[in-house]
N, C-alpha and C positions, 0 to 999 in steps of 0.2 A: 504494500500500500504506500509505503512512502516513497519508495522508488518510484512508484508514479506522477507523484508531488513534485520529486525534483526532474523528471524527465519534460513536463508542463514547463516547469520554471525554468530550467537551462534552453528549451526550445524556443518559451519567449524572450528571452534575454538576447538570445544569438542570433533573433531576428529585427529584436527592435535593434542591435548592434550596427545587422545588415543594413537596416533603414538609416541609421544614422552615417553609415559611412557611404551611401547611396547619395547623401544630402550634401556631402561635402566635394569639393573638385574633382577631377577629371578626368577622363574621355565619358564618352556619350555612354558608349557602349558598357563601359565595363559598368557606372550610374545605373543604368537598365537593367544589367545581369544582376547587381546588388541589391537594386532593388526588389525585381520579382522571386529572385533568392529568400530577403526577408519576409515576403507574405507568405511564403509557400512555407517558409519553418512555423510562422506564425498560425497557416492554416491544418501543419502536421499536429501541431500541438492543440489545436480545438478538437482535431480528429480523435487524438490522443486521450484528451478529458473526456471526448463525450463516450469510446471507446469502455476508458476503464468506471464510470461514473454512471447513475441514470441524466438524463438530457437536462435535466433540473439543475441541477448538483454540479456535474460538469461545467455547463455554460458560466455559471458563477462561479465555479472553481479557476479556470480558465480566463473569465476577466477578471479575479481577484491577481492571478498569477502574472495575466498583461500589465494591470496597472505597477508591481513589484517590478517588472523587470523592467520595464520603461524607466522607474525610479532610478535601480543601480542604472544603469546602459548612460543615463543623465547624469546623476552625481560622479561616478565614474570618469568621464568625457569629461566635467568642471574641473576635479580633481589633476585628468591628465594636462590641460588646460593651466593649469595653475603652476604645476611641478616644471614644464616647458617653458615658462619664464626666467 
């Protein structure tokens, strides 16, 4: 059960990751692949809660899990941000 918790949370995190480095510069292409990279972990890991959870439980499992790892993927970024000065 809990392996399933973290496997939710590391999915969002590596996706909201993808998205974030999706946002930042250069080339077109590689932007694109980062990006639909990130929705596609984003959309393994909803697959994933509603999988091991009933559709209830899941769904909420899964945006409790999105909003977390959008948090670290953000503070993280600040952090590296900061350390780089």
């Amino acid at each position: 059960m809990l392996m399933a918790h973290l496997v939710v949370f590391i999915l969002s995190m590596s996706g909201f990751q993808l998205l974030a480095m999706a946002s930042s510069r250069g080339r077109f292409w590689q932007r694109r692949d980062l990006f639909w990279s990130g929705w596609l972990l984003l959309l393994v890991g909803l697959m994933a809660a509603l999988s091991g959870w009933r559709p209830g439980l899941g769904l909420t499992l899964w945006l409790g899990y999105l909003s977390a790892g959008a948090g670290v993927v953000f503070l993280v970024r600040i952090l590296g941000r900061r350390e780089a000065r």
